[in-house]
Structure formats: structure tokens, C-alpha cells
N, CA and C of each residue as an Amber inpcrd file, in Angstrom:
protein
   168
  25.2380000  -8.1190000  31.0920000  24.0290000  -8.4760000  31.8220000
  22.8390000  -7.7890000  31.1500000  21.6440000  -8.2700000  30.7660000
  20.7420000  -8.1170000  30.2930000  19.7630000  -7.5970000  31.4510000
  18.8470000  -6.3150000  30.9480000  17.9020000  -6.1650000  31.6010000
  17.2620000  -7.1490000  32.7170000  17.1030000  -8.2780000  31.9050000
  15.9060000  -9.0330000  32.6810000  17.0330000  -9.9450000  33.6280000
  17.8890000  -9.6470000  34.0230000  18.8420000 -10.5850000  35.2630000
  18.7640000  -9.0290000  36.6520000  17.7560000  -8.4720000  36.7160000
  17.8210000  -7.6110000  37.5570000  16.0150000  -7.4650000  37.8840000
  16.0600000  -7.0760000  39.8890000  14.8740000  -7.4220000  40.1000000
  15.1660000  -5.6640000  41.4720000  13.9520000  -5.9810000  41.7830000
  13.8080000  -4.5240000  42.7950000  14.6110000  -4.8360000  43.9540000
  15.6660000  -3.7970000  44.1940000  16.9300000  -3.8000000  45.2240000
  16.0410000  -3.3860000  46.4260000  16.2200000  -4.9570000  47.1680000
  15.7600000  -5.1510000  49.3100000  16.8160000  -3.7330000  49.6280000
  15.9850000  -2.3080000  50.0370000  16.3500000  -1.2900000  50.7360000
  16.2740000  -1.1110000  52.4440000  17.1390000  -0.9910000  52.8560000
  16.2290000  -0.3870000  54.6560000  16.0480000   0.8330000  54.5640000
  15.3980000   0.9230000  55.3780000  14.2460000   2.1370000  55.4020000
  14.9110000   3.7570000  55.1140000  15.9590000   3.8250000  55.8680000
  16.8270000   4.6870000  55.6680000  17.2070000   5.3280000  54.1260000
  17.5930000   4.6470000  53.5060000  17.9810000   4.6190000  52.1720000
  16.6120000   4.8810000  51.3380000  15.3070000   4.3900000  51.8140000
  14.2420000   4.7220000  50.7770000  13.8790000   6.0490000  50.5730000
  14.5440000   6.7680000  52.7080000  13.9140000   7.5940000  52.6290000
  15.0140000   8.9550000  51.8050000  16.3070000   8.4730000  51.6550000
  17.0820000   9.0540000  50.5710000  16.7680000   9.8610000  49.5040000
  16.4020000   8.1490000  48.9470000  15.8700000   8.2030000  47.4330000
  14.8930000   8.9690000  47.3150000  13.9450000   8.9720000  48.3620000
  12.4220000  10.5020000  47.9890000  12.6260000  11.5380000  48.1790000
  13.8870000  11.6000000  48.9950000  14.2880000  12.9970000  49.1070000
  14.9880000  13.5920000  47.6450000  15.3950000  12.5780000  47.1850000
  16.3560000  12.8620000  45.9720000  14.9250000  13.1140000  44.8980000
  14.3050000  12.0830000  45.3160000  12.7700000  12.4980000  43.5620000
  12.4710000  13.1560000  44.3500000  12.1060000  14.4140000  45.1690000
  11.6960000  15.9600000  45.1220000  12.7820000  16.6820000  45.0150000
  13.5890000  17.0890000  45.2860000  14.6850000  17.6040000  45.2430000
  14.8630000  17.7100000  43.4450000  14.7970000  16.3360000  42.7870000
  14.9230000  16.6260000  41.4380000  14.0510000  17.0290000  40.7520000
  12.4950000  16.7070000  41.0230000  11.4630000  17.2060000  40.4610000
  11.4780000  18.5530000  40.9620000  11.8830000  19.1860000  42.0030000
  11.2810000  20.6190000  42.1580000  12.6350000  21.4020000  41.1160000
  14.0070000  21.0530000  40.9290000  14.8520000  21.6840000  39.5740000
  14.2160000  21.3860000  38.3240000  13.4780000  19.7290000  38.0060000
  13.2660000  19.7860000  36.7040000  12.2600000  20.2880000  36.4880000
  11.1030000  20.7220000  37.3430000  10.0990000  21.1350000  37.1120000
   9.3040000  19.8110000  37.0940000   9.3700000  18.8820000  36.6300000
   8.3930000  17.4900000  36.1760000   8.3380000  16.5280000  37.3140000
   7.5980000  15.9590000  37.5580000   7.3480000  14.3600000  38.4190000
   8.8940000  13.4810000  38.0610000   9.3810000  13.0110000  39.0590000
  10.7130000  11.9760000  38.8740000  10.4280000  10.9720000  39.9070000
  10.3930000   9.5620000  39.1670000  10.2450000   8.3510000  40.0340000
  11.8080000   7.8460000  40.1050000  12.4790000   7.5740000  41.0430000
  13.5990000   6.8720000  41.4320000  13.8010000   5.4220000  41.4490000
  13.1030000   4.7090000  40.4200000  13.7360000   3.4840000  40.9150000
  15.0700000   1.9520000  41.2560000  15.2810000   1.3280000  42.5300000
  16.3480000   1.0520000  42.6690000  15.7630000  -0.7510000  41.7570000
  16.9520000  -0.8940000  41.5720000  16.8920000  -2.2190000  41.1240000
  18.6480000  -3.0790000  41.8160000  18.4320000  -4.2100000  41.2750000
  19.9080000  -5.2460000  41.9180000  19.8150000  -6.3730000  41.3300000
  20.5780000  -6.7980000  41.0530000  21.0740000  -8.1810000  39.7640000
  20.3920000  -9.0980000  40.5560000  19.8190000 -10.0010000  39.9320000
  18.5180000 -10.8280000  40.6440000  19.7360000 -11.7330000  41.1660000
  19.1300000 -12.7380000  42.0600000  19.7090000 -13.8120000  43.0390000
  21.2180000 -14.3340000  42.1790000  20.2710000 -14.5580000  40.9770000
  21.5450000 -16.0020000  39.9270000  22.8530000 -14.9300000  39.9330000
  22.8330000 -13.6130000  39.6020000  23.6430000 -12.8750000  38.6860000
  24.3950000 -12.2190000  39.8610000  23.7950000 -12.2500000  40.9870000
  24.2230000 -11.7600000  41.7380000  25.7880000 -11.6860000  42.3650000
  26.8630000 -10.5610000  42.7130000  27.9160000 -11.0210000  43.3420000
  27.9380000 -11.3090000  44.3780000  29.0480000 -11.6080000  45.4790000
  29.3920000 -11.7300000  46.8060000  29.3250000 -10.5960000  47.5430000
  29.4840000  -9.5960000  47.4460000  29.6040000  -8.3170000  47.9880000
  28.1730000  -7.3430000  47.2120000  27.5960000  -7.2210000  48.3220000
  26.2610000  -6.2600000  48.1480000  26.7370000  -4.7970000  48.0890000
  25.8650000  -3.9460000  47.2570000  26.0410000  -2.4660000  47.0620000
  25.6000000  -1.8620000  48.5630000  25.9470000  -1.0060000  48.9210000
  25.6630000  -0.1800000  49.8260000  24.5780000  -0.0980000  50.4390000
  23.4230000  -0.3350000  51.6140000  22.0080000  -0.4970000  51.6220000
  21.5640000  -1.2060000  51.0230000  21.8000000  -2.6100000  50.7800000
  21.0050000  -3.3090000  50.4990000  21.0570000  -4.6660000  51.1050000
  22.0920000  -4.7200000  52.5850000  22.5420000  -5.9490000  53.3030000
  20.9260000  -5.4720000  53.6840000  20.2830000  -6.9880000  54.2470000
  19.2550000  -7.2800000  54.8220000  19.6610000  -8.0750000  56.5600000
């Protein structure tokens, strides 16, 4: 799968608020700014079974 068969992974709210916990948590060890972003195999590429947080 090529880069471009992947688009920004539909999160609930819960899970976003994860992920920011995780970019401070990592920026305050690395010392530097860390952006987290989620992505998910766009519609076409997509399987039957969704990853974890991302049923809508």
C-alpha cells in the first residue's frame, strides 16, 4: 500500500484525547515539540474490520 491510499483516521473523542496526552508526555522526554498524527487506509483500501477507535 502506497502512501497516498491512506487519509486522516475518524477518531472519538476519547482516543484524541490519548493521543495529546501521548505528544506531551513525549515532547516533555524528548525535549522537542511532537505532533501525533493518526491516519487509516482511505475508503477503497480499506478492510472489513476497523482498528481500534475508529468505529464511528
Amino acid at each position: 500500500m502506497s502512501p497516498g491510499h491512506y487519509e486522516f483516521a475518524e477518531l472519538k473523542p476519547e482516543v484524541v484525547d490519548e493521543i495529546r496526552q501521548a505528544e506531551s508526555k513525549i515532547s516533555e522526554l524528548s525535549g522537542h515539540p511532537i505532533t501525533l498524527i493518526a491516519y487509516q487506509p482511505d475508503s477503497e483500501f480499506r478492510s472489513t474490520d476497523s482498528p481500534a477507535g475508529t468505529e464511528t
